[in-house]
C-alpha positions, -999 to +999 in steps of 0.1 A: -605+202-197-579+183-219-549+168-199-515+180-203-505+140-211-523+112-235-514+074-236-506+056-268-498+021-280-462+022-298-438-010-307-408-002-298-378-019-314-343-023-290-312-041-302-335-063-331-361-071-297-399-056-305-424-052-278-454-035-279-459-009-245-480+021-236-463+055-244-464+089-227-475+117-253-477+157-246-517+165-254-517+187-283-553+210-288-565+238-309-572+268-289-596+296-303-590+328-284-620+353-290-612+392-280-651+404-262-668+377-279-652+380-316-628+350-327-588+365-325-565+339-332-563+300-332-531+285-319-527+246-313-513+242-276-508+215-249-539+225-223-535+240-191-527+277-180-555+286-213-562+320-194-525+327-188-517+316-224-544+344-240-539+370-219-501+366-226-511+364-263-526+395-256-500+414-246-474+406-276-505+415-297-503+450-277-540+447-265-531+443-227-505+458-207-516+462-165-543+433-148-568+462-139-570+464-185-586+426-178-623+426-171-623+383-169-614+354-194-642+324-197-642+289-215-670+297-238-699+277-229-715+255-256-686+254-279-697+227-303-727+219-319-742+196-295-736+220-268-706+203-251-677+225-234-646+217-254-626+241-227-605+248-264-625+286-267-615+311-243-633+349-246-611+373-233-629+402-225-610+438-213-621+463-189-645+494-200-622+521-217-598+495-233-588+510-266-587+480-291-557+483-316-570+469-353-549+439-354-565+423-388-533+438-409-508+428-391-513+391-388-527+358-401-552+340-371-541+309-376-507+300-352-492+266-349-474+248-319-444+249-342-440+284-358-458+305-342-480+336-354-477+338-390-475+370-410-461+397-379-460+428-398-422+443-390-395+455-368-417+490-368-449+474-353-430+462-325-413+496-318-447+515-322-467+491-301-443+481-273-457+500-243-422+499-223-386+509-236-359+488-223-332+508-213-304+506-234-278+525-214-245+510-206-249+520-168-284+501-167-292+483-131-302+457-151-266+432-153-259+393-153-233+375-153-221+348-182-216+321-152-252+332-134-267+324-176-245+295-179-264+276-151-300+287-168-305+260-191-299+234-162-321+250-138-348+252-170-343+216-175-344+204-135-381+225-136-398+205-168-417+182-155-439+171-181-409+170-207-395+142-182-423+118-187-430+127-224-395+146-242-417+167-262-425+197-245-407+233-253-405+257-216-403+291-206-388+303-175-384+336-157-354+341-134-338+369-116-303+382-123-290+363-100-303+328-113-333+325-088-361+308-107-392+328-105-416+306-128-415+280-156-444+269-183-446+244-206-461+241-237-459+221-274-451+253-290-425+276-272-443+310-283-471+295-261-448+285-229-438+323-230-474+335-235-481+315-205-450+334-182-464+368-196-496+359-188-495+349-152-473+377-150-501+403-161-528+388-139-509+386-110-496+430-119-459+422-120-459+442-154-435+453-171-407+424-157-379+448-161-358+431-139-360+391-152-345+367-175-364+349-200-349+317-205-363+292-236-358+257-246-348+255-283-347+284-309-349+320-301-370+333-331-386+367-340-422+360-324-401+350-290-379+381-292-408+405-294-430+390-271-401+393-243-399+436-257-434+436-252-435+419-220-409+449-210-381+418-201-341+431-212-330+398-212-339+365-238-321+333-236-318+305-254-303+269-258-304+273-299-296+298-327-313+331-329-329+340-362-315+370-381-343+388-377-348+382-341-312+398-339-326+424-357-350+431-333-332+428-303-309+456-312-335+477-323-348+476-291-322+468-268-329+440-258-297+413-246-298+379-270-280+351-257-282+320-282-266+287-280-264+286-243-248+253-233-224+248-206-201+277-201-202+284-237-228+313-253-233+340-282-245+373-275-259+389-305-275+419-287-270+438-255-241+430-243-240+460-225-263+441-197-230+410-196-204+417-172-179+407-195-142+416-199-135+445-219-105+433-239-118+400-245-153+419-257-139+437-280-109+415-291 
């Protein structure tokens, strides 16, 4: 199996001095992830948590939604030529009575570690396909407070381990309400670090996670907006700027978007309902 981390000659140059040394580097790999034997989707990700990282792939796609829907995920055997296991093709394959959506219109195959799937249809297939609705009502159980978000990226920061040795991972991390880190994943591409939380979270049945936090390093885009609606999570946070349409989305559906968490300072674009915030300074 590839390793999370790869050595690499690099000269590095320091006030005029050069010296040559050996430099950490996150592993970057393709991974093919075939639905009961038919290729799905490519995506290029660092190795490690492969089964947690399709089967969360799986339920943003709207294939998967409870563990006993998961028959088993393999490396395929023989994945090259020569016979050799690359471990970089997994076979997901889902438990008799699945019903397969068609998912060839609404998406490109190809992902990268960067941008994620290319070609998601619209707002409308999320709403059709999301089996959870997250309750929008301004008495929900589900609330946080700014100063409990405020301490997120921190926390998300203390729990990157790789991104310590290398500074170029993207993470994932599911707390509670009250700040209490539940899990963290890391990955090259931050659509995969989430598929990775999702995933685990499916195998192990804690489906829908309608009580957590999903907190990301970097942007919050679309793709990251609808996989935490799929995933059934009511709140997505994120160190960066939201994209528009990942606004869009989250008020479609509900769900509370945080961007440009840093310090005590933060923009809700969506769900604010879910904040424990001052009324007159809410609405001032």
């Amino acid at each position: 199996m590839g390793r999370v981390t790869e050595r690499r000659r690099v000269i590095r140059i320091r006030d005029g001095a050069v010296s040559t040394r050996p430099d950490t580097l996150v592993a970057e790999e393709p991974l093919e992830i075939r639905l009961n034997g038919k290729p799905l989707a490519i995506t290029m990700r660092t190795p490690g948590d492969d089964f947690a990282l399709a089967a969360g792939f799986l339920v943003s796609e709207g294939v998967l939604g409870a563990a006993e829907e998961l028959q088993n995920i393999l490396y395929c055997a023989g994945a090259t030529e020569d016979g050799v296991n690359t471990y970089n093709v997994v076979d997901v394959k889902t438990a008799p009575g699945v019903v397969i959506p068609d998912l060839t219109l609404e998406r490109n195959v190809y992902t990268t570690s960067s941008c994620g799937l290319c070609g998601k249809a619209s707002l409308d297939a999320v709403r059709t396909t999301a089996r959870w609705q997250l309750d929008t009502a301004p008495d929900t159980p589900v609330r946080i407070e700014p100063a409990t978000l405020s301490a997120l990226p921190d926390r998300l920061r203390s729990a990157q381990r790789v991104f310590e040795r290398t500074g170029g991972l993207h993470a994932a991390a599911l707390f509670t309400t009250e700040g209490e880190l539940l899990d963290v994943r890391e990955d090259v591409g931050r659509h995969n670090a989430v598929d990775k939380i999702v995933g685990r979270a499916l195998q192990q049945g804690r489906l829908p996670l309608s009580s957590a936090v999903l907190m990301v390093s970097g942007r919050a885009s679309f793709e990251l907006a609808q996989k935490a609606v799929m995933a059934g999570i009511p709140v997505l946070a994120a160190v960066s700027a939201p994209s528009s349409l990942a606004v869009d989305l989250a008020q479609e559906t509900g769900l509370t978007l945080v961007g440009f968490l840093r310090g005590t300072s933060m923009n809700v674009y969506a769900g604010e309902h879910r904040l424990t915030l001052d009324a007159t300074a809410a609405t001032g």
